[in-house]
LOSEPA-679955 format. One record per atom (N, C-alpha, C): residue number from 1; residue in one letter; atom name; x, y, z. Coordinates in nm, 4 decimals. Example, Ala and Ser with C-alpha at 12.3 -4.5 7.8 and 13.67 -1.06 7.14 Angstrom:
2
- 1 | a | N | 1.3190 | -0.5690 | 0.7800
- 1 | a | CA | 1.2300 | -0.4500 | 0.7800
- 1 | a | C | 1.3200 | -0.3300 | 0.7800
- 2 | s | N | 1.2850 | -0.2250 | 0.7080
- 2 | s | CA | 1.3670 | -0.1060 | 0.7140
- 2 | s | C | 1.2900 | 0.0030 | 0.7870
// end
This chain:
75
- 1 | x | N | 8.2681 | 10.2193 | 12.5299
- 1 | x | CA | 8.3739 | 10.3172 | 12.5054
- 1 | x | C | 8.4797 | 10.2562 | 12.4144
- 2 | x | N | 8.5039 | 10.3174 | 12.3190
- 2 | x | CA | 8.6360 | 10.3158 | 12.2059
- 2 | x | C | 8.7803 | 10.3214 | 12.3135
- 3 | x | N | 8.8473 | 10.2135 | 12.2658
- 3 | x | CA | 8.9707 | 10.2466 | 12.2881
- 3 | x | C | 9.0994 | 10.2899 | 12.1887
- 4 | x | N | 9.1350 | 10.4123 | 12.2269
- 4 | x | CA | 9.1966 | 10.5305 | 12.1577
- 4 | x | C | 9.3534 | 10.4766 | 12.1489
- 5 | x | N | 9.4078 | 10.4417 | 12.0470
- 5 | x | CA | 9.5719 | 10.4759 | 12.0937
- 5 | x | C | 9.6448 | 10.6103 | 12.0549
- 6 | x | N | 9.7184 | 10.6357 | 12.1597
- 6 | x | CA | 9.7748 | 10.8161 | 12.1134
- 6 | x | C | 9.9199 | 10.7393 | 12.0298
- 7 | x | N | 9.8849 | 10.8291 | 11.9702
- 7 | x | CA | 10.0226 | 10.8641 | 11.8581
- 7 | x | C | 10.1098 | 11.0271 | 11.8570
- 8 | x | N | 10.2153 | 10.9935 | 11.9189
- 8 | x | CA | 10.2809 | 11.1424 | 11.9506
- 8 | x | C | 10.3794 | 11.2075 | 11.7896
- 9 | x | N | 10.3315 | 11.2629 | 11.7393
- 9 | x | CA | 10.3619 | 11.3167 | 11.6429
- 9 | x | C | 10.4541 | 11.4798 | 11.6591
- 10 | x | N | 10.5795 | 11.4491 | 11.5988
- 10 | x | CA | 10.6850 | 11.5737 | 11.6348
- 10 | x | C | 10.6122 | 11.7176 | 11.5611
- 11 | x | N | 10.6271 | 11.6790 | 11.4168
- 11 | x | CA | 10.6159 | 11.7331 | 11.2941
- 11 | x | C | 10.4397 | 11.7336 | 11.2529
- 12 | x | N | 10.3877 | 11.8177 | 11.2875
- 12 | x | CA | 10.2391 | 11.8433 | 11.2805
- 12 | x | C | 10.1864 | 11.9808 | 11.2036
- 13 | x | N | 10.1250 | 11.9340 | 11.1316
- 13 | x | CA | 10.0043 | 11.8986 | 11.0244
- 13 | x | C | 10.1117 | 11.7431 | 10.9973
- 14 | x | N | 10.0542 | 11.6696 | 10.9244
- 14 | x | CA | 10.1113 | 11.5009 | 10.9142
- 14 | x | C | 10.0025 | 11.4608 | 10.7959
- 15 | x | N | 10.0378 | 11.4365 | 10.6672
- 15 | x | CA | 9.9525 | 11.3742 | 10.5512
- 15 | x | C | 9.9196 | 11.2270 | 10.6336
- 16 | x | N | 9.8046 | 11.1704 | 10.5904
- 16 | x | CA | 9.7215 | 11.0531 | 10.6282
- 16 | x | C | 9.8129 | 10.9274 | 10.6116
- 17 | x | N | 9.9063 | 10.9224 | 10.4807
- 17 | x | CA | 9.9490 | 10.8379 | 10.4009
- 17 | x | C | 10.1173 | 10.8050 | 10.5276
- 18 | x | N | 10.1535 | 10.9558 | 10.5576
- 18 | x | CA | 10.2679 | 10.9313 | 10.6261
- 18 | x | C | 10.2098 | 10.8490 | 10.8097
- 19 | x | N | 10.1241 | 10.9144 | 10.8147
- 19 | x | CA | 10.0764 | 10.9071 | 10.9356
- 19 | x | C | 10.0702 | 10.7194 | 10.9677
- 20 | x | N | 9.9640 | 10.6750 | 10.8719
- 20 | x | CA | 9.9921 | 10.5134 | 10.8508
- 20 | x | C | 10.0718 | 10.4597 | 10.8291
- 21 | x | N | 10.1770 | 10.4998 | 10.7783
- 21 | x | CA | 10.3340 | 10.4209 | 10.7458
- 21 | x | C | 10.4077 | 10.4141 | 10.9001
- 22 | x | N | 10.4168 | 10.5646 | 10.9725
- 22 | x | CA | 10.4687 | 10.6136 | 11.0911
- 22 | x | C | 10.4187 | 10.5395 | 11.2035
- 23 | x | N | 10.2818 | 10.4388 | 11.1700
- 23 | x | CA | 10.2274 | 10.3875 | 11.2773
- 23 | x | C | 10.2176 | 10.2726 | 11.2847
- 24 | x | N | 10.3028 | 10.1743 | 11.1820
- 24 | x | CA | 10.3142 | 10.0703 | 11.1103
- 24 | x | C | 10.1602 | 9.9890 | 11.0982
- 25 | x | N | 10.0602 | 10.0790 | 11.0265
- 25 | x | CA | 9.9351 | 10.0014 | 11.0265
- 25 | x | C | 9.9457 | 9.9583 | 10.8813
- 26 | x | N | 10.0195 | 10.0329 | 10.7911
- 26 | x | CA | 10.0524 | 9.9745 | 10.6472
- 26 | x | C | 10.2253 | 9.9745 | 10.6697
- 27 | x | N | 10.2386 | 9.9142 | 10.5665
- 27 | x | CA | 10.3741 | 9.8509 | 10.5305
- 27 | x | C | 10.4682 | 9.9308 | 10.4196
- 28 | x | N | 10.3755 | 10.0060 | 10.3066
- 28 | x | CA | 10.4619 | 10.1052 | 10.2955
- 28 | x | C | 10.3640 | 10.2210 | 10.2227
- 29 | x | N | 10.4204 | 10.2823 | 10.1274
- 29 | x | CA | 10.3206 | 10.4017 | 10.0346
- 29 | x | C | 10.2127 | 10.3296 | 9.9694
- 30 | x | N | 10.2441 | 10.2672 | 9.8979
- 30 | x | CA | 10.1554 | 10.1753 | 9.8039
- 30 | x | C | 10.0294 | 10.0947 | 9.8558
- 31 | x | N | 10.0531 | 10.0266 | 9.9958
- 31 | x | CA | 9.9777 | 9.9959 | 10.0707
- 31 | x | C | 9.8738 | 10.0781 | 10.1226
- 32 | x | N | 9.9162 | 10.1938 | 10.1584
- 32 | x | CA | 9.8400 | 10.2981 | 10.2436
- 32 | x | C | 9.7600 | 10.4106 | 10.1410
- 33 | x | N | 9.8215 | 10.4033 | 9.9753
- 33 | x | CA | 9.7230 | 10.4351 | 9.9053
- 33 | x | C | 9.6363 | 10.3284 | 9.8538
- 34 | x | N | 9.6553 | 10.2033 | 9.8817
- 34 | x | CA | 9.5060 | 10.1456 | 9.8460
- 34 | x | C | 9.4440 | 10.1225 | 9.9061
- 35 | x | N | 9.4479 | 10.1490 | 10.0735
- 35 | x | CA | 9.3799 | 10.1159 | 10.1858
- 35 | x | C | 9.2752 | 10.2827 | 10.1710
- 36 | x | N | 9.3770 | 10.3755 | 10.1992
- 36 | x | CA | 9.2862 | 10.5132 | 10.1220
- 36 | x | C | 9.2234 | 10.4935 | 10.0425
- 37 | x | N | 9.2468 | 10.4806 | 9.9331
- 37 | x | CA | 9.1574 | 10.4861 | 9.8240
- 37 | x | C | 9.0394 | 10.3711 | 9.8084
- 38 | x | N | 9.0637 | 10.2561 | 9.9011
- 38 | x | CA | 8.9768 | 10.1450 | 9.8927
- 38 | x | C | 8.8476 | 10.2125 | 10.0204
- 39 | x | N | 8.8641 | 10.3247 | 10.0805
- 39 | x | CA | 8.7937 | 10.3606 | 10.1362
- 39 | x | C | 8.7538 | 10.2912 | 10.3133
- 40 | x | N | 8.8879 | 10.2869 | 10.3511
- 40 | x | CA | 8.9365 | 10.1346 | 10.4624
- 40 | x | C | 8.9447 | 10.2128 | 10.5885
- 41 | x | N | 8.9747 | 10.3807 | 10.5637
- 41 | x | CA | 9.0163 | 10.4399 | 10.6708
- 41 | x | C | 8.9055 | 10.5984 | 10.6880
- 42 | x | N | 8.9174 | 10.6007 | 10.7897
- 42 | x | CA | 8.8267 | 10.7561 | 10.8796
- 42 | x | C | 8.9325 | 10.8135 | 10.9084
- 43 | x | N | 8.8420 | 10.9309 | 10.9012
- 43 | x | CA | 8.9102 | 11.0405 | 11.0075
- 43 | x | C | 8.7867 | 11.1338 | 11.0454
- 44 | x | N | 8.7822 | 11.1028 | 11.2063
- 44 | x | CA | 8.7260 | 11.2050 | 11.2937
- 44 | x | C | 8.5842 | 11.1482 | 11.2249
- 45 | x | N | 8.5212 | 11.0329 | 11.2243
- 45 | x | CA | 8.4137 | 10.9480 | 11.1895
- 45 | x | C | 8.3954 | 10.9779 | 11.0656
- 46 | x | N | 8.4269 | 11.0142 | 10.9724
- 46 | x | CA | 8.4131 | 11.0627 | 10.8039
- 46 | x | C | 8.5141 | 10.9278 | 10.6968
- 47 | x | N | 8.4656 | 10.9103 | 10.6300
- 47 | x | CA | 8.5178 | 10.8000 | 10.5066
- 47 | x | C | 8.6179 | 10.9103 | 10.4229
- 48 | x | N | 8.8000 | 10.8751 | 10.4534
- 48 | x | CA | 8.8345 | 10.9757 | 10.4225
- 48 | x | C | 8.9323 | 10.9032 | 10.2428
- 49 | x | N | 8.9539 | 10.9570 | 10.1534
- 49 | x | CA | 8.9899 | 10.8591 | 10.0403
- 49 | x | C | 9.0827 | 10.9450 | 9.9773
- 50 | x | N | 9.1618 | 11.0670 | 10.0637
- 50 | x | CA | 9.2734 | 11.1001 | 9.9908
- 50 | x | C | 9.4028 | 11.1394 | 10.0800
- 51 | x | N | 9.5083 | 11.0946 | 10.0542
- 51 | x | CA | 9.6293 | 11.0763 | 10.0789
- 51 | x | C | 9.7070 | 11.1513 | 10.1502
- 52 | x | N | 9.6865 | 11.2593 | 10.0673
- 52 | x | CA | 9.7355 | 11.3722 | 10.1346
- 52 | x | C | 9.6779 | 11.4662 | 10.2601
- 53 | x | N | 9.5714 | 11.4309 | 10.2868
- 53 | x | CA | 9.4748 | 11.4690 | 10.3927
- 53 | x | C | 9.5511 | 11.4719 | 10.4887
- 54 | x | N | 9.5478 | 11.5954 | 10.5651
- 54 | x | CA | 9.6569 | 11.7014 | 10.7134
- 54 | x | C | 9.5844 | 11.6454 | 10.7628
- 55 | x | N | 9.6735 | 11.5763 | 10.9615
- 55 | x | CA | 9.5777 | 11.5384 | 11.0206
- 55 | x | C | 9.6831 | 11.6561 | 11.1253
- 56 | x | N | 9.5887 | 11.7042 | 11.2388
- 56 | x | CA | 9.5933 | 11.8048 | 11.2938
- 56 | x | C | 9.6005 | 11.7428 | 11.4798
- 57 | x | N | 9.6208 | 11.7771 | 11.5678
- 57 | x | CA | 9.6128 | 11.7434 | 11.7020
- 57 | x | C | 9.4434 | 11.6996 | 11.7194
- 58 | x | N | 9.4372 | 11.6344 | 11.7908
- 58 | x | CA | 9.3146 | 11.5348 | 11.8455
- 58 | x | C | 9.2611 | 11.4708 | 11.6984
- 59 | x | N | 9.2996 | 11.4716 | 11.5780
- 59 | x | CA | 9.2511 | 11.3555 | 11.4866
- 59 | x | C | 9.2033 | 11.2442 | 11.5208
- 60 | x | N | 9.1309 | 11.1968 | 11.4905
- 60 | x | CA | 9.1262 | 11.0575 | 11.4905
- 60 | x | C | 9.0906 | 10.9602 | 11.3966
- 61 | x | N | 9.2324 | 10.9122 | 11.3781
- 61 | x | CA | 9.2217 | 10.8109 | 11.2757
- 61 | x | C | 9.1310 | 10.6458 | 11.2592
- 62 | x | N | 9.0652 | 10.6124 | 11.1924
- 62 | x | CA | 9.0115 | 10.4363 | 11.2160
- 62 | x | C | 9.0568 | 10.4236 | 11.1487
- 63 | x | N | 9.0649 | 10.2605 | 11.1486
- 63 | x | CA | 9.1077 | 10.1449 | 11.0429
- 63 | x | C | 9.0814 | 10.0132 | 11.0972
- 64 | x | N | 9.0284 | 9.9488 | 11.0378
- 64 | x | CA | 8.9656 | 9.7804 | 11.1125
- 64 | x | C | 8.9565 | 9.8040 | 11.2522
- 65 | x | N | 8.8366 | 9.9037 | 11.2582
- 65 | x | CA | 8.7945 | 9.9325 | 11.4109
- 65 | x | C | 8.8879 | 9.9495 | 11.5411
- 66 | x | N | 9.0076 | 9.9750 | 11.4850
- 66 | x | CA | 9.0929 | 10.0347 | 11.5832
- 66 | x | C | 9.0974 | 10.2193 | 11.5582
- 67 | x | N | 9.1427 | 10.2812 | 11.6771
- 67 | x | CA | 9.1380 | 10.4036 | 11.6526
- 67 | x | C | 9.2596 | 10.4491 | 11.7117
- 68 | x | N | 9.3118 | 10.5692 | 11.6460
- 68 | x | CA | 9.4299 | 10.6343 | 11.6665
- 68 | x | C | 9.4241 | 10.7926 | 11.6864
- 69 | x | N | 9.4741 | 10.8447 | 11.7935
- 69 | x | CA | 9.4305 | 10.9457 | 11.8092
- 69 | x | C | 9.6036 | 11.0621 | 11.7489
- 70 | x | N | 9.5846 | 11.1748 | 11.7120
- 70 | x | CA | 9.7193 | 11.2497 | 11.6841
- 70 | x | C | 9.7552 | 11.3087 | 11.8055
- 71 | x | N | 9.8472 | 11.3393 | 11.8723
- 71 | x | CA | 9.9236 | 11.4242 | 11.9542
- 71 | x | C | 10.0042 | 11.5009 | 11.9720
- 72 | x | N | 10.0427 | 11.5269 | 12.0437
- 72 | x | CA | 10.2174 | 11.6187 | 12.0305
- 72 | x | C | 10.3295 | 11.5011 | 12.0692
- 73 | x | N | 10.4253 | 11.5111 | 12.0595
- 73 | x | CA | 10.5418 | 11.4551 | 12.0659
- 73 | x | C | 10.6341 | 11.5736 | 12.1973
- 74 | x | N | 10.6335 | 11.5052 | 12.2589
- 74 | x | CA | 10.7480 | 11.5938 | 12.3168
- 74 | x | C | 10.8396 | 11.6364 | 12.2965
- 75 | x | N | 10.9120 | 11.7177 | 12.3047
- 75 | x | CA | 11.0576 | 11.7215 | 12.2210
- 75 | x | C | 11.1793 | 11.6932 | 12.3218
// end
């Protein structure tokens, strides 16, 4: 079994690019478009390579075999 970390997200639909910055798995924009574009990250088991890509409730993000799941945020 995968272990999932939830990520509670206020503001949902969430671009890929913000989503990795918000989760400090990259360090800033620049980072997280070459990790995208280097083809480094999934979503929902798919090789995903653009930036702007909406991630939606139950997403799930990879990156160096960790996984991140989207959520709600409470308010």
């Amino acid at each position: 079994m995968k272990k999932q970390t939830l990520i509670p997200i206020k503001n949902i639909p969430i671009r890929l690019s913000q989503f990795l910055k918000l989760t400090n798995i990259v360090q800033d924009g620049l980072e997280a478009k070459l990790r995208i574009q280097g083809g480094e990250i999934s979503v929902n088991e798919k090789r995903e390579t653009r930036r702007g890509r909406k991630l939606f409730l139950t997403d799930i993000v990879r990156i160096e075999g960790i996984e991140f799941q989207v959520t709600q945020a409470e308010e």
